[in-house]
C-alpha positions as a LaTeX table, in Angstrom:
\begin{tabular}{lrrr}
\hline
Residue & $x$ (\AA) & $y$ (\AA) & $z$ (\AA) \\
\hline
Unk1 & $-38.88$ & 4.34 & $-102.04$ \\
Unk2 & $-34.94$ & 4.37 & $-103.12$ \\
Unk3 & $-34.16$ & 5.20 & $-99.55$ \\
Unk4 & $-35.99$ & 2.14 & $-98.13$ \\
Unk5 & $-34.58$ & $-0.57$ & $-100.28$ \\
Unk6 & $-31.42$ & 0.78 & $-99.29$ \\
Unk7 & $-32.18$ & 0.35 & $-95.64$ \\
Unk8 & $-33.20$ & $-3.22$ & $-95.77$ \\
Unk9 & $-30.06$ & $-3.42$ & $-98.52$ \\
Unk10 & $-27.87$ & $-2.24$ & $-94.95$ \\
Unk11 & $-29.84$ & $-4.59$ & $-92.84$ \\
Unk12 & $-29.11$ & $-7.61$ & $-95.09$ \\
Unk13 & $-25.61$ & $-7.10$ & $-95.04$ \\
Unk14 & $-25.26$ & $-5.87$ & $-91.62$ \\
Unk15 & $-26.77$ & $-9.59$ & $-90.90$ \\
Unk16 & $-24.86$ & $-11.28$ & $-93.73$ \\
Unk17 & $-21.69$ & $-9.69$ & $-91.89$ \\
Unk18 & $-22.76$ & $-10.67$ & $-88.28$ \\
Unk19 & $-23.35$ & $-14.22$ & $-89.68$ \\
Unk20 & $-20.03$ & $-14.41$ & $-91.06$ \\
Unk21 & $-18.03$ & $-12.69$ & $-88.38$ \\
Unk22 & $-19.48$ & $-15.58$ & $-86.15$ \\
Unk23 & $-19.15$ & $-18.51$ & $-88.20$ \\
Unk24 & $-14.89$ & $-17.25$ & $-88.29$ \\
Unk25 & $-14.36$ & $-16.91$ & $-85.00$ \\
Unk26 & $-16.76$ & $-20.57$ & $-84.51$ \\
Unk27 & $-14.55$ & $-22.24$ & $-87.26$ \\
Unk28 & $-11.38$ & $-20.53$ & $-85.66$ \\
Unk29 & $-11.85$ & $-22.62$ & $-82.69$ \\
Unk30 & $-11.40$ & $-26.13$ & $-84.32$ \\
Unk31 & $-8.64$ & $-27.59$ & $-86.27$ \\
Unk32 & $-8.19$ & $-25.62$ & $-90.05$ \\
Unk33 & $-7.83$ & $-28.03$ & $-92.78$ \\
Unk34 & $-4.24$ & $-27.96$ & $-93.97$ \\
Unk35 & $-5.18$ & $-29.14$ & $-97.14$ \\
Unk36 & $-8.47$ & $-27.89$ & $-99.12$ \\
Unk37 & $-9.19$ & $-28.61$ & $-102.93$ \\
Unk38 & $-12.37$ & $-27.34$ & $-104.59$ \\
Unk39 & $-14.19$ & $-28.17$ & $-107.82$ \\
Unk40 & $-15.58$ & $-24.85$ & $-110.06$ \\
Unk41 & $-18.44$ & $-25.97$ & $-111.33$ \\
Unk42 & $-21.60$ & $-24.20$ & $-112.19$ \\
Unk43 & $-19.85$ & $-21.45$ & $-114.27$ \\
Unk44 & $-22.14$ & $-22.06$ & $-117.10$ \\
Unk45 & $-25.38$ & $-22.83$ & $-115.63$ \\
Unk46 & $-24.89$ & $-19.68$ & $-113.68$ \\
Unk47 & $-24.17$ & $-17.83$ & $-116.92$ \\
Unk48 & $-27.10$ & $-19.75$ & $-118.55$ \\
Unk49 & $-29.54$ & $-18.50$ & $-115.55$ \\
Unk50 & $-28.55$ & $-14.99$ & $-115.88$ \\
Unk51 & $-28.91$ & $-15.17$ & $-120.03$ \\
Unk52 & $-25.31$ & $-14.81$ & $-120.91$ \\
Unk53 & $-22.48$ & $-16.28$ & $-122.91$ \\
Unk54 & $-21.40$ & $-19.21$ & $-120.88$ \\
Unk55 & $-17.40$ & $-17.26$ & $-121.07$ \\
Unk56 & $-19.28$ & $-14.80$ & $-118.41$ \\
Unk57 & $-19.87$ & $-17.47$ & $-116.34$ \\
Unk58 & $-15.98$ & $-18.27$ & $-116.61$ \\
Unk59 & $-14.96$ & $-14.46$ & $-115.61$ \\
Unk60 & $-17.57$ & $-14.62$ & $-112.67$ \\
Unk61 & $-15.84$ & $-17.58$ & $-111.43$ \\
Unk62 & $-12.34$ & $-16.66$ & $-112.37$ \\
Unk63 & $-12.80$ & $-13.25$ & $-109.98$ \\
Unk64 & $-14.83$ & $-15.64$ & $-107.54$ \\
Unk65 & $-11.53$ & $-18.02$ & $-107.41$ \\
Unk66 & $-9.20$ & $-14.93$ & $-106.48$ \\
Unk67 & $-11.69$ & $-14.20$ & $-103.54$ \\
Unk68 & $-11.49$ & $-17.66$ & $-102.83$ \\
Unk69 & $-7.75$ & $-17.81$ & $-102.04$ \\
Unk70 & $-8.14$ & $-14.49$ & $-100.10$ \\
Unk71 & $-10.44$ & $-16.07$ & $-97.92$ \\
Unk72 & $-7.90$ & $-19.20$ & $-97.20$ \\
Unk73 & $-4.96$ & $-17.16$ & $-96.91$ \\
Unk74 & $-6.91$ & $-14.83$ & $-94.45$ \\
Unk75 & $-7.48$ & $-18.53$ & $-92.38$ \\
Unk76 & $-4.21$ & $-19.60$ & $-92.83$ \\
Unk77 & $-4.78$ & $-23.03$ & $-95.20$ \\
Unk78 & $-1.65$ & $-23.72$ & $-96.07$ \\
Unk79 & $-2.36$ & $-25.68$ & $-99.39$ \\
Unk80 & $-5.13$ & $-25.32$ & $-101.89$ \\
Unk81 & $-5.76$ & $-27.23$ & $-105.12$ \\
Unk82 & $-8.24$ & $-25.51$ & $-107.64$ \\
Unk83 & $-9.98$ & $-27.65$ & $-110.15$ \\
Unk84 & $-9.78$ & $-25.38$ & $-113.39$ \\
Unk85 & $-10.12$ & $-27.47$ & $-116.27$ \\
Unk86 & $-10.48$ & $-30.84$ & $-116.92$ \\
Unk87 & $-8.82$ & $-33.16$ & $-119.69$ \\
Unk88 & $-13.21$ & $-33.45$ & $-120.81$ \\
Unk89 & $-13.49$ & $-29.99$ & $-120.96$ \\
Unk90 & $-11.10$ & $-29.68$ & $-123.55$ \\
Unk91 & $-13.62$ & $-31.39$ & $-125.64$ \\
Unk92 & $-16.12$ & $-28.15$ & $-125.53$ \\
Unk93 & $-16.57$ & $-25.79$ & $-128.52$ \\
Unk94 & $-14.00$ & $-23.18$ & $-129.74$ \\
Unk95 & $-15.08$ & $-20.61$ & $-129.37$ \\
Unk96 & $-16.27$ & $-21.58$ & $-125.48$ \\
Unk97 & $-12.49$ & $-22.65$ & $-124.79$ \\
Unk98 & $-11.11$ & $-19.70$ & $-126.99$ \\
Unk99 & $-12.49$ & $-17.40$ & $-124.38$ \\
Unk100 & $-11.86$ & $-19.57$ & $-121.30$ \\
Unk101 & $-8.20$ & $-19.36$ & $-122.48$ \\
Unk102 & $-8.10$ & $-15.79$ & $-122.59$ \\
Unk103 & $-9.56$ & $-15.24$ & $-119.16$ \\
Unk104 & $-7.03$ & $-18.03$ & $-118.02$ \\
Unk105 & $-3.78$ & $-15.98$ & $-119.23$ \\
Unk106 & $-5.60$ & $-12.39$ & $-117.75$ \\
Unk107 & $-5.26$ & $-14.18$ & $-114.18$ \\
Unk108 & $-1.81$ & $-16.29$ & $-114.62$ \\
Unk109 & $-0.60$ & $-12.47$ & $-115.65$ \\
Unk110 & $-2.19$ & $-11.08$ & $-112.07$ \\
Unk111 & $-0.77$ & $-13.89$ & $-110.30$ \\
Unk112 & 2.46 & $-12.82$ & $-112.01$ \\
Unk113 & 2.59 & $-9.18$ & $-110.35$ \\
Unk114 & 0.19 & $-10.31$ & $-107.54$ \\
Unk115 & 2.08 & $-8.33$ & $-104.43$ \\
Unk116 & 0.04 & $-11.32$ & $-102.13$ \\
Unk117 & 1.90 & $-13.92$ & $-103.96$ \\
Unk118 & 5.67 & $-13.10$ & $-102.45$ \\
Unk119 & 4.06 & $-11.29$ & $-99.26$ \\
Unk120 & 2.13 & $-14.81$ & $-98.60$ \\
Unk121 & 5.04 & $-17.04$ & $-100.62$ \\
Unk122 & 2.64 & $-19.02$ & $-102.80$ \\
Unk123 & 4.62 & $-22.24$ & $-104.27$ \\
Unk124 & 2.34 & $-22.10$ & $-107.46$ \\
Unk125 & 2.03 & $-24.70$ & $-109.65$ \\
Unk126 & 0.32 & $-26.61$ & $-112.44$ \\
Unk127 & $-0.98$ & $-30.41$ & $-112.68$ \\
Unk128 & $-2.16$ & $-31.61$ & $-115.62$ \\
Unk129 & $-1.15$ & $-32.87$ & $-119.51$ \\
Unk130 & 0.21 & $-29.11$ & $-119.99$ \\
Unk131 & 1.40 & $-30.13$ & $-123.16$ \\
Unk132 & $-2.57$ & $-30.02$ & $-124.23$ \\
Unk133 & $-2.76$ & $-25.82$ & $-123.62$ \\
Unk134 & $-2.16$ & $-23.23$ & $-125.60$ \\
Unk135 & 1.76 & $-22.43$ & $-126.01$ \\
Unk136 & 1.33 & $-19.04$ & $-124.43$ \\
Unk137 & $-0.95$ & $-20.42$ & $-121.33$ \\
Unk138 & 2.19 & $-23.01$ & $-120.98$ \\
Unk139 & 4.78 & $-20.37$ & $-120.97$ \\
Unk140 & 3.09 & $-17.88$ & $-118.39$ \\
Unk141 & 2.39 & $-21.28$ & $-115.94$ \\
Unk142 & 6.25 & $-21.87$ & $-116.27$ \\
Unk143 & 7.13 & $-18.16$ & $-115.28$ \\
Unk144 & 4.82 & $-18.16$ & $-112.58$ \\
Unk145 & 6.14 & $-21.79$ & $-111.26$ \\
Unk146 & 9.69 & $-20.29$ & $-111.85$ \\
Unk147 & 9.39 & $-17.19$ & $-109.69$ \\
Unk148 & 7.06 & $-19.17$ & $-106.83$ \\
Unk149 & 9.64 & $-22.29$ & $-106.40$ \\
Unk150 & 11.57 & $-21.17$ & $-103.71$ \\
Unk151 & 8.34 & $-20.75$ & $-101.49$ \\
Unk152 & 7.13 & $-23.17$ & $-99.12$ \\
Unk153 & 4.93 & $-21.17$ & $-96.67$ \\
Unk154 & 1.55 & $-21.65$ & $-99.02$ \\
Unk155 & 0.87 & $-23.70$ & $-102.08$ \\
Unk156 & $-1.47$ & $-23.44$ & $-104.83$ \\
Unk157 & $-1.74$ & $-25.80$ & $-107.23$ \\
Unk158 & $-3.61$ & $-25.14$ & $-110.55$ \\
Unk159 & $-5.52$ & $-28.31$ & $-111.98$ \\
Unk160 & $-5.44$ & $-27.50$ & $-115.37$ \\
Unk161 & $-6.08$ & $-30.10$ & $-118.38$ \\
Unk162 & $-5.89$ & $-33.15$ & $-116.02$ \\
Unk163 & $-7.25$ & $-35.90$ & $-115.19$ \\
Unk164 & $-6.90$ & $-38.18$ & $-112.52$ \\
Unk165 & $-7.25$ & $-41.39$ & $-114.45$ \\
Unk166 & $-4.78$ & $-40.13$ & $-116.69$ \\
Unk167 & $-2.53$ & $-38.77$ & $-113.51$ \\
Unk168 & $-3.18$ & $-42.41$ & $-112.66$ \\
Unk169 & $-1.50$ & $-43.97$ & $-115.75$ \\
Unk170 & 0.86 & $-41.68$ & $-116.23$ \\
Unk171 & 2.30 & $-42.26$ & $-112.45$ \\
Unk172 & 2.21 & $-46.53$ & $-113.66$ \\
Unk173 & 4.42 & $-45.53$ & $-116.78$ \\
Unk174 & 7.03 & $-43.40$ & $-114.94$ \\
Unk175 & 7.51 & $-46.66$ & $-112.22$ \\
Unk176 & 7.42 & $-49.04$ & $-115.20$ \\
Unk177 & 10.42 & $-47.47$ & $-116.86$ \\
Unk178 & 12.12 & $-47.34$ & $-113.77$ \\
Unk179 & 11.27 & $-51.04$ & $-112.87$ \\
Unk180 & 13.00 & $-51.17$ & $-116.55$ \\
Unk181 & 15.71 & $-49.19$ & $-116.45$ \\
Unk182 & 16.89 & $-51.41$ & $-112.41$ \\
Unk183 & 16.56 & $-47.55$ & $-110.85$ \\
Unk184 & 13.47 & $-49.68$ & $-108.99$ \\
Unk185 & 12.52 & $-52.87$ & $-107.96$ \\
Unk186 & 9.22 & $-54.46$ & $-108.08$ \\
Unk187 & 8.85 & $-55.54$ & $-104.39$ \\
Unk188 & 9.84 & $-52.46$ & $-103.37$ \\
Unk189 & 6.60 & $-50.44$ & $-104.92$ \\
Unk190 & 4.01 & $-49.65$ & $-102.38$ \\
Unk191 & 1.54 & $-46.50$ & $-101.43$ \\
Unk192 & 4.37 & $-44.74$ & $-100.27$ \\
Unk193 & 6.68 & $-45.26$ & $-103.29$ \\
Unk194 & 3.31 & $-44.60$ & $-105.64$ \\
Unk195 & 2.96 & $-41.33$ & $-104.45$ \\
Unk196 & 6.24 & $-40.03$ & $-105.10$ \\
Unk197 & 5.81 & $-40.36$ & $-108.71$ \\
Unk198 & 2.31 & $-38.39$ & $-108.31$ \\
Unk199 & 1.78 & $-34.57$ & $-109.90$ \\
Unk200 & 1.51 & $-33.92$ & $-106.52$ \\
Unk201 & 4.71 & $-35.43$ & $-105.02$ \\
Unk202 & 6.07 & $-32.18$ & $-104.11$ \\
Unk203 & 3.29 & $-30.96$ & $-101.76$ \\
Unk204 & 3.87 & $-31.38$ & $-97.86$ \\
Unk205 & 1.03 & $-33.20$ & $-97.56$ \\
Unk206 & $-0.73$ & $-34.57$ & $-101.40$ \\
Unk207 & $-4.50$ & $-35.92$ & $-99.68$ \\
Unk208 & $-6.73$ & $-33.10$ & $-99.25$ \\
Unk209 & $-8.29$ & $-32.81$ & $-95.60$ \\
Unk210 & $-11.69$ & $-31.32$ & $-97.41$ \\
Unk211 & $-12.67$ & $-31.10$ & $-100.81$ \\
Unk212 & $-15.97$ & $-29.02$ & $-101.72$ \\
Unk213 & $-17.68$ & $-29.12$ & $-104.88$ \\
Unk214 & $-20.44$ & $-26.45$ & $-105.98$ \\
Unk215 & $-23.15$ & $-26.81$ & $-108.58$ \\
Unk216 & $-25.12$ & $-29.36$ & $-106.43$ \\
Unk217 & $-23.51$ & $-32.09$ & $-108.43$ \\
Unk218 & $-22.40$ & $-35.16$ & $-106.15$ \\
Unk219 & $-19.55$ & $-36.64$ & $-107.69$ \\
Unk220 & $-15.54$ & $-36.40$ & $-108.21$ \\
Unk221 & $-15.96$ & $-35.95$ & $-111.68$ \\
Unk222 & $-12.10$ & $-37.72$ & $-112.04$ \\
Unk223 & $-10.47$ & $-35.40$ & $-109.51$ \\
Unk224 & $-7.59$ & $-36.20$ & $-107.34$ \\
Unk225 & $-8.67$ & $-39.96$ & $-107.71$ \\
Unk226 & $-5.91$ & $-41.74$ & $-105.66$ \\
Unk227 & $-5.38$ & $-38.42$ & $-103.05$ \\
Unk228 & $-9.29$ & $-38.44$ & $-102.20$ \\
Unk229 & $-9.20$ & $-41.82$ & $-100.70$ \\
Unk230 & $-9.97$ & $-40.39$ & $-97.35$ \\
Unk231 & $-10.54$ & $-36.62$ & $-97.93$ \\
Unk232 & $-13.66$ & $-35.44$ & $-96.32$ \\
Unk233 & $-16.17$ & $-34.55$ & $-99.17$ \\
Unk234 & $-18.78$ & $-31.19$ & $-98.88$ \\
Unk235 & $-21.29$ & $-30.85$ & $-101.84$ \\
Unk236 & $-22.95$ & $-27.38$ & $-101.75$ \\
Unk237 & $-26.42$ & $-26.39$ & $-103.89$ \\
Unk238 & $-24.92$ & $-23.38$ & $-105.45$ \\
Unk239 & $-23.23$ & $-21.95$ & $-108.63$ \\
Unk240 & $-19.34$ & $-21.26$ & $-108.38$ \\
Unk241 & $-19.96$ & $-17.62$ & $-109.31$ \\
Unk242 & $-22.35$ & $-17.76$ & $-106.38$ \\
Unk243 & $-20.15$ & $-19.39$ & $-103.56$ \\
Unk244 & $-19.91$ & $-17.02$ & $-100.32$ \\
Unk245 & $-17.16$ & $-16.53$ & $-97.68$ \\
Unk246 & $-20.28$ & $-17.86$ & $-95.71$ \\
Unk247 & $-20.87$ & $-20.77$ & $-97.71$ \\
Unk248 & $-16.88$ & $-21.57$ & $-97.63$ \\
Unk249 & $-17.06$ & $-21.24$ & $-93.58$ \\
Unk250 & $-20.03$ & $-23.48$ & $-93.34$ \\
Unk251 & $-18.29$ & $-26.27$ & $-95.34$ \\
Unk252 & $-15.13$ & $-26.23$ & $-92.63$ \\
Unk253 & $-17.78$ & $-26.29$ & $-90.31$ \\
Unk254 & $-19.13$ & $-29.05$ & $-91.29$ \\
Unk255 & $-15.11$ & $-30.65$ & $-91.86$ \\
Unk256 & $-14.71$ & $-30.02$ & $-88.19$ \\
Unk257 & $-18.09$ & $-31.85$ & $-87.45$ \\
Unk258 & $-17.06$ & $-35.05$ & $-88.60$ \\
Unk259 & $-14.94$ & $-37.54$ & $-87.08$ \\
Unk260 & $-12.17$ & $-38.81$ & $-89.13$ \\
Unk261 & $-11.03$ & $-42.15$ & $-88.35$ \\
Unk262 & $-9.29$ & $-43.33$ & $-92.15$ \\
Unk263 & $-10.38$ & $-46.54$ & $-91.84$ \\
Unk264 & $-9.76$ & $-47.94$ & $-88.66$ \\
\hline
\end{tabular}
């Protein structure tokens, strides 16, 4: 009995493995999004499903993220923007973000001594109202954004506390006091100048090519607001913890389906 369910155990994955192996080298043969962000949802419903604390959820998709950025190195996206936590889930219980915090600093401490870091050179950095986290979460984002600067060859950026209504107003405040101060001039504010005072101003390129959202929810849930204006959008019926290298390749797929014409 034991040695048949581990035959059709092989099977599955030897499929699961053909499947994948083809949908790379299909994917490989199309343009590769420069440019990918991702929304982590379903961390808590997946915990909920499996009758768990909803902080094992969080681990699930903490270890699920670090595959994640495996898989996009391995393809060779040059920029990826994780959506960790948002300015709303600051709201949830204590004990819920006491836990989430403490899984946070385990991972900003691997990214610290990650050896695929400096072989990749992952710019790493934050985006968000920092000054909401923990003092200790705040101090291991600054090491890691310390020791990462100098790279340019791969970015991550960590969307953590934010908000993009509140990235929103907080880009209008910086341009107002320089309006104020003469350092800028009214007529002279337009898309182009607006984005320099973005979190994301120092990326190569700030819009996302493809943003993908798990869960099965179909919204933006206040993410990237002004840089999604003509990012192509992939909503996908499963839990975070869930998501498969198969599941990411699909989504490209379907990126490299569409026909992007911004507008015109």
């Amino acid at each position: 009995m034991i040695s048949r369910i581990f035959r059709c155990f092989l099977k599955i994955f030897s499929v699961y493995r053909l499947y994948e192996h083809l949908l790379i080298t299909e994917v490989e043969k199309a343009e590769i999004p420069t440019h990918v962000a991702i929304i982590l949802d379903g961390n808590r419903r997946w915990a909920k499903k499996h009758s768990m604390q909803p902080w094992y959820g969080h681990l699930r998709g903490a270890e699920k993220a670090e595959e994640f950025l495996d898989w996009c190195l391995d393809l060779g996206i040059k920029i990826v923007t994780m959506y960790v936590l948002s300015t709303e889930n600051l709201k949830r219980e204590k004990e819920e973000l006491s836990k989430l915090f403490e899984i946070i600093e385990e991972y900003l401490r691997k990214a610290l001594n990650s050896e695929k870091i400096h072989r990749y050179k992952v710019r790493i950095k934050a985006i968000g109202k920092l000054d909401l986290l923990p003092q200790n979460i705040k101090k291991l984002i600054e090491e890691l954004e310390k020791i990462t600067s100098k790279y340019n060859s791969h970015y991550l950026n960590i969307a953590i506390a934010y908000g993009g209504r509140s990235e929103i107003i907080e880009t209008v405040k910086k341009i107002a006091e320089d309006v104020k101060t003469g350092r800028l001039k009214t007529d002279e504010i337009d898309e182009e100048v607006f984005e320099r005072y973005l979190f994301t101003s120092y990326l190569p390129k700030q819009s996302p090519d493809l943003i993908i959202r798990t869960s099965g929810e179909v919204r933006l849930s206040n993410f990237l607001l002004w840089q999604s204006a003509y990012s192509e959008l992939v909503f996908m019926d499963v839990y975070w913890p869930e998501f498969r290298k198969i599941d990411f390749l699909r989504a490209i797929r379907l990126y490299q389906q569409r026909h992007r014409r911004f507008g015109r």
